[in-house]
mmCIF file of the C-alpha atoms, coordinates in Angstrom:
data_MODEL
# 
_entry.id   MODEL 
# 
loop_
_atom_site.group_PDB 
_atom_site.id 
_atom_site.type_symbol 
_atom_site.label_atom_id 
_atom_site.label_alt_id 
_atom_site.label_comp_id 
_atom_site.label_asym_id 
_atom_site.label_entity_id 
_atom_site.label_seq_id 
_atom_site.pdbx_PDB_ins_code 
_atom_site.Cartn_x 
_atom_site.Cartn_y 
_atom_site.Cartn_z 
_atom_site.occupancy 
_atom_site.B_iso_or_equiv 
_atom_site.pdbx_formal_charge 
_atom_site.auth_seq_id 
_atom_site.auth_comp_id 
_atom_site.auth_asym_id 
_atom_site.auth_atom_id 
_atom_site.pdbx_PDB_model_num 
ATOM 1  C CA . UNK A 1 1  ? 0.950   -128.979 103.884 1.00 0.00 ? 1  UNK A CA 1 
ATOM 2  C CA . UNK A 1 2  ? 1.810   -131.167 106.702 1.00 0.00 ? 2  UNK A CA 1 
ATOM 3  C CA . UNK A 1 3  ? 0.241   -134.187 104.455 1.00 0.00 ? 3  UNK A CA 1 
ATOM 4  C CA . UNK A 1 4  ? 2.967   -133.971 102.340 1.00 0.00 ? 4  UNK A CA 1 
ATOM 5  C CA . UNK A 1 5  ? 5.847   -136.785 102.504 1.00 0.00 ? 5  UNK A CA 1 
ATOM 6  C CA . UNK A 1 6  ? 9.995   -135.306 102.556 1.00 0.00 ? 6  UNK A CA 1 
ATOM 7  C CA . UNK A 1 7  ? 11.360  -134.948 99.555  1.00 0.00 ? 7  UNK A CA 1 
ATOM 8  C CA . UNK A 1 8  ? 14.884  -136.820 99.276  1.00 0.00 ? 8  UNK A CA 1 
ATOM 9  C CA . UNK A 1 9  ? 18.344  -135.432 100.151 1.00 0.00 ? 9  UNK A CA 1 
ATOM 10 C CA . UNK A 1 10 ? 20.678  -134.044 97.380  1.00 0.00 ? 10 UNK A CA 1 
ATOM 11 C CA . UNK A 1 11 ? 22.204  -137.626 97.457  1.00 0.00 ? 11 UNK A CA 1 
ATOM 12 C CA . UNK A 1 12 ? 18.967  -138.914 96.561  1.00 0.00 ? 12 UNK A CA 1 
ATOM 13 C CA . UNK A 1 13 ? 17.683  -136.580 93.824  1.00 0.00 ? 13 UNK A CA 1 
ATOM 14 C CA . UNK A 1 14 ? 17.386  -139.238 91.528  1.00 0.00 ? 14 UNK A CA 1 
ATOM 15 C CA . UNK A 1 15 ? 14.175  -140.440 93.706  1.00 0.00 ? 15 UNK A CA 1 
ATOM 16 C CA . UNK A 1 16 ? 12.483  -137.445 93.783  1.00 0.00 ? 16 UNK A CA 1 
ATOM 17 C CA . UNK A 1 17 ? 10.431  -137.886 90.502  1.00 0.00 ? 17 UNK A CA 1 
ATOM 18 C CA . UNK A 1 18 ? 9.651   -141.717 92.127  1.00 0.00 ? 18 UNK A CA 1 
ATOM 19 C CA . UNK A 1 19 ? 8.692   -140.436 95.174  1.00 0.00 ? 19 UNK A CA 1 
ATOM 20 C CA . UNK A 1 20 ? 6.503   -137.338 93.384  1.00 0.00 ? 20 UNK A CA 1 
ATOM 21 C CA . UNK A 1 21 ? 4.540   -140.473 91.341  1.00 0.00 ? 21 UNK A CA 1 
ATOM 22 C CA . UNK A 1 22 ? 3.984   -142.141 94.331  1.00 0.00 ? 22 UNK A CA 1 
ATOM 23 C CA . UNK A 1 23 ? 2.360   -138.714 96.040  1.00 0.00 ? 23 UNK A CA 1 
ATOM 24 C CA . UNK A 1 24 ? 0.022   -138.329 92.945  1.00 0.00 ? 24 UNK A CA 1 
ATOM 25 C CA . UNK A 1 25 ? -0.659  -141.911 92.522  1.00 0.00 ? 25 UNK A CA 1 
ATOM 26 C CA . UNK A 1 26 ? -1.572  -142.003 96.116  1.00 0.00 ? 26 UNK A CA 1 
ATOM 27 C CA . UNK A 1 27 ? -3.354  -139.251 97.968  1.00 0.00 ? 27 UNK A CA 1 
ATOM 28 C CA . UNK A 1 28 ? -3.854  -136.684 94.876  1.00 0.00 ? 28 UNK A CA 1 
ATOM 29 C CA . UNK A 1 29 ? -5.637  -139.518 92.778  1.00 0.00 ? 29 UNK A CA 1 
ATOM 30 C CA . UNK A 1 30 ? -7.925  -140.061 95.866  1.00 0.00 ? 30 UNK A CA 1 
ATOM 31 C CA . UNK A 1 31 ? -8.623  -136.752 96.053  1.00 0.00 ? 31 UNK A CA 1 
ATOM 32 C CA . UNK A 1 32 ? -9.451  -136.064 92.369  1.00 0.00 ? 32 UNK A CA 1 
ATOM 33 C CA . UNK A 1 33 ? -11.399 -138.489 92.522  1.00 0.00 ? 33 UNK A CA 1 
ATOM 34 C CA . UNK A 1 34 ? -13.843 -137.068 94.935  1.00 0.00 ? 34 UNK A CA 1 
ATOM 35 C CA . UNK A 1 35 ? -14.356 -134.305 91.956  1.00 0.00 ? 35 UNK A CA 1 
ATOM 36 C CA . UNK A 1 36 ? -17.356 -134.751 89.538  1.00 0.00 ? 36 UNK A CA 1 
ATOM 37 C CA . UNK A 1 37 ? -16.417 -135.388 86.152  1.00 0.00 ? 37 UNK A CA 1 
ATOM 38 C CA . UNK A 1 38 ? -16.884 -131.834 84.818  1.00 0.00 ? 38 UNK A CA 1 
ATOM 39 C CA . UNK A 1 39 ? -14.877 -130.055 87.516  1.00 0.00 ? 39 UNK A CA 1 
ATOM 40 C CA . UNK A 1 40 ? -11.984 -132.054 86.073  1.00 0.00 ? 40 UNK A CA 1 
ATOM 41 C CA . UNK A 1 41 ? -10.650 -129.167 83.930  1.00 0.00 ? 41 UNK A CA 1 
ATOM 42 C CA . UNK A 1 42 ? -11.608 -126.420 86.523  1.00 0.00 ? 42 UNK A CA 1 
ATOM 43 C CA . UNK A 1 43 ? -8.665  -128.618 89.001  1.00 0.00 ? 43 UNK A CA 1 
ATOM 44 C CA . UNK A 1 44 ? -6.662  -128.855 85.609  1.00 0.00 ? 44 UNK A CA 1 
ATOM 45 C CA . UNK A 1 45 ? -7.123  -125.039 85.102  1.00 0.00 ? 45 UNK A CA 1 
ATOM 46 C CA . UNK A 1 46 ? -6.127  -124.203 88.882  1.00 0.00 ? 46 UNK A CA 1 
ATOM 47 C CA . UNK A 1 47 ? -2.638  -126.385 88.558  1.00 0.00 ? 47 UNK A CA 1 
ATOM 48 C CA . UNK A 1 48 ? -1.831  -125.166 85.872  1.00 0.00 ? 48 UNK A CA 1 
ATOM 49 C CA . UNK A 1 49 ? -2.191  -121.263 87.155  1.00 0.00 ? 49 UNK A CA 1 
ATOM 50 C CA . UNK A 1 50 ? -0.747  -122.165 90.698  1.00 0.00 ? 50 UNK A CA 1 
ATOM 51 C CA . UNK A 1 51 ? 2.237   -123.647 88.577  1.00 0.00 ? 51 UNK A CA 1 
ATOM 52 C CA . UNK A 1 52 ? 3.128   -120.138 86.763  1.00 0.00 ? 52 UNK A CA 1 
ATOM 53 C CA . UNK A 1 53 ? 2.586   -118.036 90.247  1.00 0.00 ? 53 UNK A CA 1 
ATOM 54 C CA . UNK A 1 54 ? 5.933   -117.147 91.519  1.00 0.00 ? 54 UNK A CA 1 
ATOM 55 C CA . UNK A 1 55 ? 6.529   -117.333 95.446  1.00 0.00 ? 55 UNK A CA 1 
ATOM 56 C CA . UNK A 1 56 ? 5.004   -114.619 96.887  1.00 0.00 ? 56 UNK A CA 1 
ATOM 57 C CA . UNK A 1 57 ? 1.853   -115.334 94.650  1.00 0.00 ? 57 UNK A CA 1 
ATOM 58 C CA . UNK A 1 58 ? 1.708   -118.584 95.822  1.00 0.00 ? 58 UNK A CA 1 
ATOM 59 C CA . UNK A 1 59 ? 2.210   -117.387 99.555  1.00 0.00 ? 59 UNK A CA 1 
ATOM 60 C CA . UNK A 1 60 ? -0.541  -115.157 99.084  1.00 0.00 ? 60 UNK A CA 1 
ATOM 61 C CA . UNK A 1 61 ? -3.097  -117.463 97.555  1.00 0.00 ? 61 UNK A CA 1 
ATOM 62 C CA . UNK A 1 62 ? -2.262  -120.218 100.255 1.00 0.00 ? 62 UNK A CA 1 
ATOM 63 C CA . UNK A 1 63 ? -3.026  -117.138 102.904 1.00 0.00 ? 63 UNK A CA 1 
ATOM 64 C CA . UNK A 1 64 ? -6.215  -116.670 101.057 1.00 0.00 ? 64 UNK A CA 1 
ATOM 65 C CA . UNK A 1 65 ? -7.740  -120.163 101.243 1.00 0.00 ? 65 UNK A CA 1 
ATOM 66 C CA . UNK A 1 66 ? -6.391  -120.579 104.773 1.00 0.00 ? 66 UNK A CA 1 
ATOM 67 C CA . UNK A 1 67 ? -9.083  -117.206 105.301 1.00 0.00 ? 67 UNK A CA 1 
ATOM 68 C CA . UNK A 1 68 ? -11.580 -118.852 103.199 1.00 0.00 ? 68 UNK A CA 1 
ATOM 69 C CA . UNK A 1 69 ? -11.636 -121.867 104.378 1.00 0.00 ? 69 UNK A CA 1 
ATOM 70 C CA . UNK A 1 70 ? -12.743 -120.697 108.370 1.00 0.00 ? 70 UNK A CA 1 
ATOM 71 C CA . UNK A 1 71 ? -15.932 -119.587 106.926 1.00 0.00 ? 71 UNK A CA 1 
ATOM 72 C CA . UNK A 1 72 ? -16.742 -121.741 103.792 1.00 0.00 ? 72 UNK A CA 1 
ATOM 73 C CA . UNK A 1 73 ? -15.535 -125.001 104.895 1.00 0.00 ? 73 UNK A CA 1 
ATOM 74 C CA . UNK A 1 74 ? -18.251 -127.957 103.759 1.00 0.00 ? 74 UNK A CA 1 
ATOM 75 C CA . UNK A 1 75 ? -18.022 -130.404 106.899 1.00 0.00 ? 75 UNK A CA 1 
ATOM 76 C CA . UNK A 1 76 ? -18.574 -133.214 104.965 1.00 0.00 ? 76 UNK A CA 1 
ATOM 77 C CA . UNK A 1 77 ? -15.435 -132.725 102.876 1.00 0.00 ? 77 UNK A CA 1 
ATOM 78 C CA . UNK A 1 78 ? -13.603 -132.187 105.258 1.00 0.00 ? 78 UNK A CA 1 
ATOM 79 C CA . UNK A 1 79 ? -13.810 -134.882 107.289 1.00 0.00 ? 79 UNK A CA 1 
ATOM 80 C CA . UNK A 1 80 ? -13.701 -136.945 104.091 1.00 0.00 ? 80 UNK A CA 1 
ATOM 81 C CA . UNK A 1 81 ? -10.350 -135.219 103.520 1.00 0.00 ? 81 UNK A CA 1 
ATOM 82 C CA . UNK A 1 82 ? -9.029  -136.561 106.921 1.00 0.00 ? 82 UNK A CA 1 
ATOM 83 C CA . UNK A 1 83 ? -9.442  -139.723 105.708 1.00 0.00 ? 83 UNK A CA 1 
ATOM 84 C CA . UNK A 1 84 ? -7.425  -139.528 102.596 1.00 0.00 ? 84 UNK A CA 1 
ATOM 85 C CA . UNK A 1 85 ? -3.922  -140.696 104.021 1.00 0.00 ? 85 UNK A CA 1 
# 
């Protein structure tokens, strides 16, 4: 999560569906991009189920791809990933 850029303060909340544009247009496009064509809805699918998780759920899953990601982690992705500002 540390890729992600501060949301505005209270004073500010006006921005915050600017500055969540500028996030997707940004590094998520880049990312999604990176997908083949058919895994589209799959990333589509997993959004949209993250979405309707409450907190702990979310905490949870987060926990879980922290786990597998030490022993499933393609190299080559990753370091792609690091790229991806």
């Amino acid at each position: 999560m540390e890729t992600l850029p501060k949301l505005p303060k209270d004073n500010r909340r006006i921005m915050i569906d600017a500055e969540k544009k500028a996030y997707i247009s940004a590094r998520t496009t880049k990312i999604l991009k990176k997908f083949d064509y058919t895994e589209l809805p799959i990333i589509d699918q997993l959004i949209a189920d993250l979405y309707v998780l409450d907190d702990t759920a979310r905490k949870d899953l987060f926990d879980y791809i922290k786990m597998m990601k030490k022993n499933h982690t393609n190299e080559g992705r990753a370091k792609e990933l690091k790229g991806i500002k």
